[in-house]
C-alpha atoms as a printed R data frame, in Angstrom:
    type eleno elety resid chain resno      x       y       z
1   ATOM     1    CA   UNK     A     1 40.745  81.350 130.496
2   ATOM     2    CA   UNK     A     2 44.243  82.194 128.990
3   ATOM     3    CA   UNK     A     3 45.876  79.052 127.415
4   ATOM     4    CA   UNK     A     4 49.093  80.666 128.075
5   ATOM     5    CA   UNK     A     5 47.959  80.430 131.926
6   ATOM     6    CA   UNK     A     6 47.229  77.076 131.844
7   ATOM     7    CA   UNK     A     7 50.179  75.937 130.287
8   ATOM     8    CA   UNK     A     8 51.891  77.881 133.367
9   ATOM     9    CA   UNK     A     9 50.497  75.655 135.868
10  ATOM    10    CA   UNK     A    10 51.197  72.657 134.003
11  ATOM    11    CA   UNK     A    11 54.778  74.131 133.602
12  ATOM    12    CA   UNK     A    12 55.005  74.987 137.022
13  ATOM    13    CA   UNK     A    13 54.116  71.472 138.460
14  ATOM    14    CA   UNK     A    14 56.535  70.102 136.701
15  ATOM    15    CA   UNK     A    15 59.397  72.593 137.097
16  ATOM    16    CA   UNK     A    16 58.491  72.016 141.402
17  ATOM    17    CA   UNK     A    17 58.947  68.285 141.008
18  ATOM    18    CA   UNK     A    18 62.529  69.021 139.229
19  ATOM    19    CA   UNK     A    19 61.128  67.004 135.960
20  ATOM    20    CA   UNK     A    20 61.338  70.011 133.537
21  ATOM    21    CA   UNK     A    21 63.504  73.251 133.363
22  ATOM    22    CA   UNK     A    22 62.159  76.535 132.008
23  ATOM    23    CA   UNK     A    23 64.753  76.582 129.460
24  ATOM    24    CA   UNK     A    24 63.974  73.692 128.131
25  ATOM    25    CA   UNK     A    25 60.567  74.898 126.991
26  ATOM    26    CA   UNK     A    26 60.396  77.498 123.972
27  ATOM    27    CA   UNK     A    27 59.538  81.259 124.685
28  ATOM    28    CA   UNK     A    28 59.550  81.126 128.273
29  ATOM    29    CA   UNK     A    29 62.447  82.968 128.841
30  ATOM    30    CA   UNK     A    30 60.614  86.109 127.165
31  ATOM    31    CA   UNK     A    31 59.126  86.479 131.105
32  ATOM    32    CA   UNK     A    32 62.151  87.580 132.427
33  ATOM    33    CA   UNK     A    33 65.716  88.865 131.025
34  ATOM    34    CA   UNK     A    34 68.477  86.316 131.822
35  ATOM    35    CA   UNK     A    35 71.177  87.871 132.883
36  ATOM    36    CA   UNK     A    36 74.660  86.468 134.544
37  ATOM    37    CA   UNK     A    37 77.414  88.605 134.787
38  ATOM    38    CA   UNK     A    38 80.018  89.715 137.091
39  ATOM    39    CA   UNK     A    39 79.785  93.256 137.478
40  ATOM    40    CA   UNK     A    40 83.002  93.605 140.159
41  ATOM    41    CA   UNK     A    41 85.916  91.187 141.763
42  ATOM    42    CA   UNK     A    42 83.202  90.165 144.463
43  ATOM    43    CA   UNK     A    43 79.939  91.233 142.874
44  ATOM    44    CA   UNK     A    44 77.510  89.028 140.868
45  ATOM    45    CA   UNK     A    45 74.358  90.008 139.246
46  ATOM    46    CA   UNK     A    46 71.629  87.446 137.959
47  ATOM    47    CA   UNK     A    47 68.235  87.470 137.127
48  ATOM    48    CA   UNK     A    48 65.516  85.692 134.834
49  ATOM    49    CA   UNK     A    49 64.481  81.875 135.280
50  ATOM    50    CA   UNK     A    50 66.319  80.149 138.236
51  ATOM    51    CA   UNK     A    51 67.299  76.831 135.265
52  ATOM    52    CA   UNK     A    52 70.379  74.680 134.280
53  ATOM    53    CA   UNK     A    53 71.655  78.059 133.368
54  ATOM    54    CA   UNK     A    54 71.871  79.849 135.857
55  ATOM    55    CA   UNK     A    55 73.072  76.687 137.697
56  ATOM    56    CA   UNK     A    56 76.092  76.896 135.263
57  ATOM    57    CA   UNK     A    57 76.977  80.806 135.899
58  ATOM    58    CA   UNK     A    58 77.251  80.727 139.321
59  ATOM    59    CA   UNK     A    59 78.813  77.212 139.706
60  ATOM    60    CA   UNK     A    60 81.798  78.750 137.519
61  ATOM    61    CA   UNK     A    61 81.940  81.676 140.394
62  ATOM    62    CA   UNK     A    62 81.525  79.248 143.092
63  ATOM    63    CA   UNK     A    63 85.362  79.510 143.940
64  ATOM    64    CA   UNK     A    64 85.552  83.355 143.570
65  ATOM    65    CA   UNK     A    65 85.150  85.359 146.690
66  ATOM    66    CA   UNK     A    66 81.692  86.737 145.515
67  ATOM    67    CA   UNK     A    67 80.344  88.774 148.674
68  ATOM    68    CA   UNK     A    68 77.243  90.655 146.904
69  ATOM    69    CA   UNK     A    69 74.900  89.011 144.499
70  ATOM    70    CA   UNK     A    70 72.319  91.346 142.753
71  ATOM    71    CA   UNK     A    71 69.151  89.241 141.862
72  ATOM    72    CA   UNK     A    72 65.690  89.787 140.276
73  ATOM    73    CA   UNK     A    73 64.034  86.526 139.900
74  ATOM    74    CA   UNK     A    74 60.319  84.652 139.780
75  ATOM    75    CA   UNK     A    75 60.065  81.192 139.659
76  ATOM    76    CA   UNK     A    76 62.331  78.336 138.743
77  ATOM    77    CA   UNK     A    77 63.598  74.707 139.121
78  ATOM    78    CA   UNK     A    78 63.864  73.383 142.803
79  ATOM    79    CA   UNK     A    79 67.030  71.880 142.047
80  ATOM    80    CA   UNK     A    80 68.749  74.313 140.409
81  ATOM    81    CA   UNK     A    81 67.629  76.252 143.325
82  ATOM    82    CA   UNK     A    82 68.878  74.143 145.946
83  ATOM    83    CA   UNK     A    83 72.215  73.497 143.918
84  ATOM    84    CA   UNK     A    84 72.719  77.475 143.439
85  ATOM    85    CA   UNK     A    85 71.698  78.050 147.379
86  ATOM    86    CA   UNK     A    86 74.404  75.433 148.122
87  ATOM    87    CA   UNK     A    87 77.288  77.998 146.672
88  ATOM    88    CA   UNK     A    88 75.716  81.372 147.899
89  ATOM    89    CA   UNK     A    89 76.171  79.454 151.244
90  ATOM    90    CA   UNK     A    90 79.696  79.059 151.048
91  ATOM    91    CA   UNK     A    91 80.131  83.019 149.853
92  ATOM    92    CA   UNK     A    92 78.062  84.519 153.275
93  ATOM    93    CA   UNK     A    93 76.726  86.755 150.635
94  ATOM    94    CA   UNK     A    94 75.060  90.314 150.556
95  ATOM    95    CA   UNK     A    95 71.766  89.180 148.687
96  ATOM    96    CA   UNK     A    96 70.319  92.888 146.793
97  ATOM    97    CA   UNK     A    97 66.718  92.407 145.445
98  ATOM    98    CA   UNK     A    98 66.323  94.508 142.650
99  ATOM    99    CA   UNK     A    99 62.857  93.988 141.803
100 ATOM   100    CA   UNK     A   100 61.519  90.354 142.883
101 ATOM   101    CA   UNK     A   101 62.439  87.543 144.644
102 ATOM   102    CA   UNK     A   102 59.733  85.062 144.322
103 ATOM   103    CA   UNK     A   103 59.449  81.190 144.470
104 ATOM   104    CA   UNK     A   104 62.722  79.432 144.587
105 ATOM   105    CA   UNK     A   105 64.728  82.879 145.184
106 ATOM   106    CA   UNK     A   106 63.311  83.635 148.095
107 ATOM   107    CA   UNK     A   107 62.698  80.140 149.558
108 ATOM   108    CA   UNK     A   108 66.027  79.207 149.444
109 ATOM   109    CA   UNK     A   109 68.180  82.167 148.444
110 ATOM   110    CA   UNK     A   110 67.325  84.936 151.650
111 ATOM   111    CA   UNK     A   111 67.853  82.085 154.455
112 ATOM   112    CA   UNK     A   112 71.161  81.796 153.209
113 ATOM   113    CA   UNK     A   113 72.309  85.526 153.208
114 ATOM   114    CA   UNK     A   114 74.163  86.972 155.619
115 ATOM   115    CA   UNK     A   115 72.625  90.356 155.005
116 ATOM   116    CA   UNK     A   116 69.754  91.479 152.541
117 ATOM   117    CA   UNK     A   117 69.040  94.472 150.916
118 ATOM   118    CA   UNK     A   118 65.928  95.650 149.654
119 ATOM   119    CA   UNK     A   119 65.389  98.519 146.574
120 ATOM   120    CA   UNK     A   120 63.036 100.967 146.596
121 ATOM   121    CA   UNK     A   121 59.834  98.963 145.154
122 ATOM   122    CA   UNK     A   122 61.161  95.348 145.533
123 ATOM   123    CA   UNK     A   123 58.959  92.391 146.839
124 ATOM   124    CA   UNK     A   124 59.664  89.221 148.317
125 ATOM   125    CA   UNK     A   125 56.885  86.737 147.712
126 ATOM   126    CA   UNK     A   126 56.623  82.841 148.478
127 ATOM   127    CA   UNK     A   127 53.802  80.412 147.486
128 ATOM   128    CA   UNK     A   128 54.898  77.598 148.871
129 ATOM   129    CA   UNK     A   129 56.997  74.427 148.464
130 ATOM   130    CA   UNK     A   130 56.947  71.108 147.625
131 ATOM   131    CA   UNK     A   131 55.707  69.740 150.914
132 ATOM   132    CA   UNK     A   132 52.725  67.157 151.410
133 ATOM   133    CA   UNK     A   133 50.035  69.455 150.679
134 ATOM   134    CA   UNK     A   134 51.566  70.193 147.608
135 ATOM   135    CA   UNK     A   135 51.587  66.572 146.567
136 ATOM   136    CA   UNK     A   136 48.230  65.712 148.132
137 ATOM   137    CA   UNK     A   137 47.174  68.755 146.206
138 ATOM   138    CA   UNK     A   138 49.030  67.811 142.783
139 ATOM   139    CA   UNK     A   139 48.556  63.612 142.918
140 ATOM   140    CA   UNK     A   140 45.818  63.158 140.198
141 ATOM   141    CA   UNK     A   141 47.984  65.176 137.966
142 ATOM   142    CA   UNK     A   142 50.851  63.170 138.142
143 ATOM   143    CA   UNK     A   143 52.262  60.398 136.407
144 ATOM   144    CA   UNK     A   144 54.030  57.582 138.424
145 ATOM   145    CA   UNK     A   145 57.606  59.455 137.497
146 ATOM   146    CA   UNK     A   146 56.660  62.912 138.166
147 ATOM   147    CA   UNK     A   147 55.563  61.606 141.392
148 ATOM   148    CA   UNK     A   148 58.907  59.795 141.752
149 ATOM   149    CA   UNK     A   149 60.846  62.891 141.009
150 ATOM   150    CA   UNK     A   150 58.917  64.937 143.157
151 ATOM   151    CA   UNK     A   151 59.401  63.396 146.217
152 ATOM   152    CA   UNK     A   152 62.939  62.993 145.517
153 ATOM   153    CA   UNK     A   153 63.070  66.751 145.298
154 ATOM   154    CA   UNK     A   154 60.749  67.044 148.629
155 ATOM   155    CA   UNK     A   155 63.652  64.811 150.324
156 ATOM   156    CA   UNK     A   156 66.208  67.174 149.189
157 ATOM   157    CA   UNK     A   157 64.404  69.951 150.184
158 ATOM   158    CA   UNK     A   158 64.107  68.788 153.877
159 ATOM   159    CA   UNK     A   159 68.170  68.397 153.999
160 ATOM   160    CA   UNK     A   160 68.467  71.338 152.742
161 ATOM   161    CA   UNK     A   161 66.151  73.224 154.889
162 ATOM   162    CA   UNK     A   162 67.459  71.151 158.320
163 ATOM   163    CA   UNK     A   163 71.321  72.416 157.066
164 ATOM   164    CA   UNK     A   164 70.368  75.462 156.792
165 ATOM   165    CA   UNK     A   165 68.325  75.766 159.580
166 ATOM   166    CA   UNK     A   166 64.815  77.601 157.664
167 ATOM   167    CA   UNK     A   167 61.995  77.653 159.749
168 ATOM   168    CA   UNK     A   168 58.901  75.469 158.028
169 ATOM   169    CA   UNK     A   169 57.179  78.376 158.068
170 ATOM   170    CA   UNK     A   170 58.933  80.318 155.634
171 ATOM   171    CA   UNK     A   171 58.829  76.900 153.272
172 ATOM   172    CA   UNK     A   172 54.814  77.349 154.372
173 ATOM   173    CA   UNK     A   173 54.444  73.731 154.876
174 ATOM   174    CA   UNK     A   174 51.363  71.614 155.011
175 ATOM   175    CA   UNK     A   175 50.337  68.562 155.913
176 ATOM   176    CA   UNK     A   176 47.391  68.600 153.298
177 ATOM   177    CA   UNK     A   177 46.280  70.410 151.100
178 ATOM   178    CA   UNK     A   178 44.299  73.369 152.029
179 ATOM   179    CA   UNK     A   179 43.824  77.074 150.411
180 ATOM   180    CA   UNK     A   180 43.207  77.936 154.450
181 ATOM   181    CA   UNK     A   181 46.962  76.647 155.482
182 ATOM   182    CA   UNK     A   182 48.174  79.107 153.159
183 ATOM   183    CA   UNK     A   183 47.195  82.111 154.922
184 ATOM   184    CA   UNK     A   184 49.769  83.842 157.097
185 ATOM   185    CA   UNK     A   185 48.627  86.770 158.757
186 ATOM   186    CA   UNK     A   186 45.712  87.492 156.397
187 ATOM   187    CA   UNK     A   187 49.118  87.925 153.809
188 ATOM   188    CA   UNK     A   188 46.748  86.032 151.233
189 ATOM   189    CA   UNK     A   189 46.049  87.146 147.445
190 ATOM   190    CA   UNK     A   190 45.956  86.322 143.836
191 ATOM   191    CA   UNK     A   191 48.693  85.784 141.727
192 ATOM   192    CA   UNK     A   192 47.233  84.643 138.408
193 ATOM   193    CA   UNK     A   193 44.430  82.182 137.925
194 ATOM   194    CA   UNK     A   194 45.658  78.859 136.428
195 ATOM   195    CA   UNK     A   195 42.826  76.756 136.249
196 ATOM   196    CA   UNK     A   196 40.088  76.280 134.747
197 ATOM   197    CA   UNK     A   197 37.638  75.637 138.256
198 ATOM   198    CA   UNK     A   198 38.344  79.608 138.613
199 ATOM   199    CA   UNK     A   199 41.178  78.643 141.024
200 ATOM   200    CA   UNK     A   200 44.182  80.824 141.750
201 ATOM   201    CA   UNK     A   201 47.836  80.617 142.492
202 ATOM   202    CA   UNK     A   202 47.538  81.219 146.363
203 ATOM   203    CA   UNK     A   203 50.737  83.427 147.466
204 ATOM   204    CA   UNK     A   204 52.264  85.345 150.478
205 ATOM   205    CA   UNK     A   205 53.792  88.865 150.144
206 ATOM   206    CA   UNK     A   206 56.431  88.429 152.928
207 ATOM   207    CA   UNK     A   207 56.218  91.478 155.398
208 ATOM   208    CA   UNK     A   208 58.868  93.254 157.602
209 ATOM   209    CA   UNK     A   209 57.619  91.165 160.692
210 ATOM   210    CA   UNK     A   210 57.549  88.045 158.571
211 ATOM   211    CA   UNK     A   211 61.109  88.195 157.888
212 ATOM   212    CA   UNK     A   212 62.342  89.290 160.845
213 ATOM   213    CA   UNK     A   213 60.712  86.778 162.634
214 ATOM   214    CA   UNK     A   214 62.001  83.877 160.528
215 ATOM   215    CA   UNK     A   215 65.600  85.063 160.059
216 ATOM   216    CA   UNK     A   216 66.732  86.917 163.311
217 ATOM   217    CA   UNK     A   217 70.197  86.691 162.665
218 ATOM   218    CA   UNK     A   218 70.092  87.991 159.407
219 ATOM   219    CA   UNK     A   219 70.652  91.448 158.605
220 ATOM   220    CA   UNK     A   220 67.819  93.721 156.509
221 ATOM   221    CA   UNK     A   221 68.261  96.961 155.220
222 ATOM   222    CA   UNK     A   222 65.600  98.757 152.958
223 ATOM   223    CA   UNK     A   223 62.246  96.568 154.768
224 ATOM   224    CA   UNK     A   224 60.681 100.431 153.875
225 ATOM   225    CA   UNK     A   225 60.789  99.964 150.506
226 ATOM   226    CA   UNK     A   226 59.243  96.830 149.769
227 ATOM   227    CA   UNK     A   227 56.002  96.233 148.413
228 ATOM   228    CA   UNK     A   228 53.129  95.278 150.927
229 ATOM   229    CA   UNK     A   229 50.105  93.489 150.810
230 ATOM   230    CA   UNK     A   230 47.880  95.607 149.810
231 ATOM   231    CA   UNK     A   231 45.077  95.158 146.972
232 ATOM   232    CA   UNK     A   232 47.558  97.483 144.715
233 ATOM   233    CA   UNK     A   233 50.283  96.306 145.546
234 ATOM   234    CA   UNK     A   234 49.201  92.183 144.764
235 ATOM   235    CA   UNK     A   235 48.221  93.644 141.189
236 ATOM   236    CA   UNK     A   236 51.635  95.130 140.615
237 ATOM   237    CA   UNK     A   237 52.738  91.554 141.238
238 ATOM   238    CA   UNK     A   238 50.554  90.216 138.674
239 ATOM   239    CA   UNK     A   239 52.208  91.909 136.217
């Protein structure tokens, strides 16, 4: 199997539980373009790692009257996440999905949109959060402060989910751990295989109905051009 792989899920565990940033670990940044600028008086675009970074660039716009943010985005910090969610809250933002929203952008950016707007070929995709089935899943792995730090994180989740009102099953929450529970719909597929059992990173391409569903009072424009579920379309993900 890819070491590169490997060193993802490692990475990603520890990115969940808040104990390591992507910036903070050479090359990473190479999978994404970051990218923070203000391309109006009320327009922000951003896109690459959701890190410290990031963090920074929008916290210095968090008392501008941003009303459209511009995002392309796969995984990231929790934190950083939750911090950055925090001031798109306070802007009642138009959220634009360029290409992706995955991970952390969509689990905590799109529930705090007012409206969202999808481009022609964008995809919204979750695989989970840090809920118990995550740590059941995860607890061998850890040391006693990554396990520390992790439910610290979990704790901040929950607030932040129960002020913002997102549904657990958008977050996808389990009890336990279980590759069944993370079926919705039959939305299952294969992201990339990080481990050497043969196992894969489980996620959920989220669907017109999906959204709609979990966000009523948010407004959508563009659910036509977003990527599916389909067998094609989950290996333009893995790209």
């Amino acid at each position: 199997m890819n070491l590169w792989l490997r060193v993802y899920a490692v990475l990603l565990i520890l990115t969940l539980s808040g104990c390591v940033t992507w910036s903070s670990v050479p090359g990473v940044d190479g999978y994404r373009l970051q990218l923070c600028e203000k391309l109006a008086a009320h327009s922000l675009r951003i896109s690459g790692p959701i890190d410290e970074r990031m963090e920074a660039c929008v916290s210095k716009h968090s008392n501008a009257s941003i009303e459209r943010v511009i995002i392309s985005s796969q995984v990231g910090s929790v934190r950083s996440a939750l911090r950055i969610g925090d001031t798109m809250a306070t802007w009642k933002m138009e959220l634009i999905i360029e290409s992706e929203c995955v991970s952390s952008c969509a689990n905590y950016f799109i529930p705090v949109a007012s409206r969202v707007v999808l481009r022609p070929g964008s995809a919204i995709v979750l695989h989970g959060s840090i809920d118990e089935g995550y740590i059941d899943r995860n607890k061998s792995k850890m040391t006693p402060e990554t396990k520390e730090g992790t439910l610290e994180t979990a704790e901040l989740q929950r607030l932040y989910a129960e002020r913002f009102d997102i549904p657990p099953a958008w977050l996808l929450l389990r009890r336990r751990y279980s590759r069944e529970e993370m079926k919705v719909d039959g939305l299952e597929g294969e992201f990339a295989p990080f481990h050497p059992s043969g196992r894969a990173l489980a996620f959920v391409v989220a669907e017109a109905p999906f959204l709609l569903s979990c966000f009523p009072e948010v407004e959508f424009e563009g659910l036509e051009n977003m990527l599916t579920a389909s067998a094609k379309d989950n290996v333009a993900l893995a790209r």
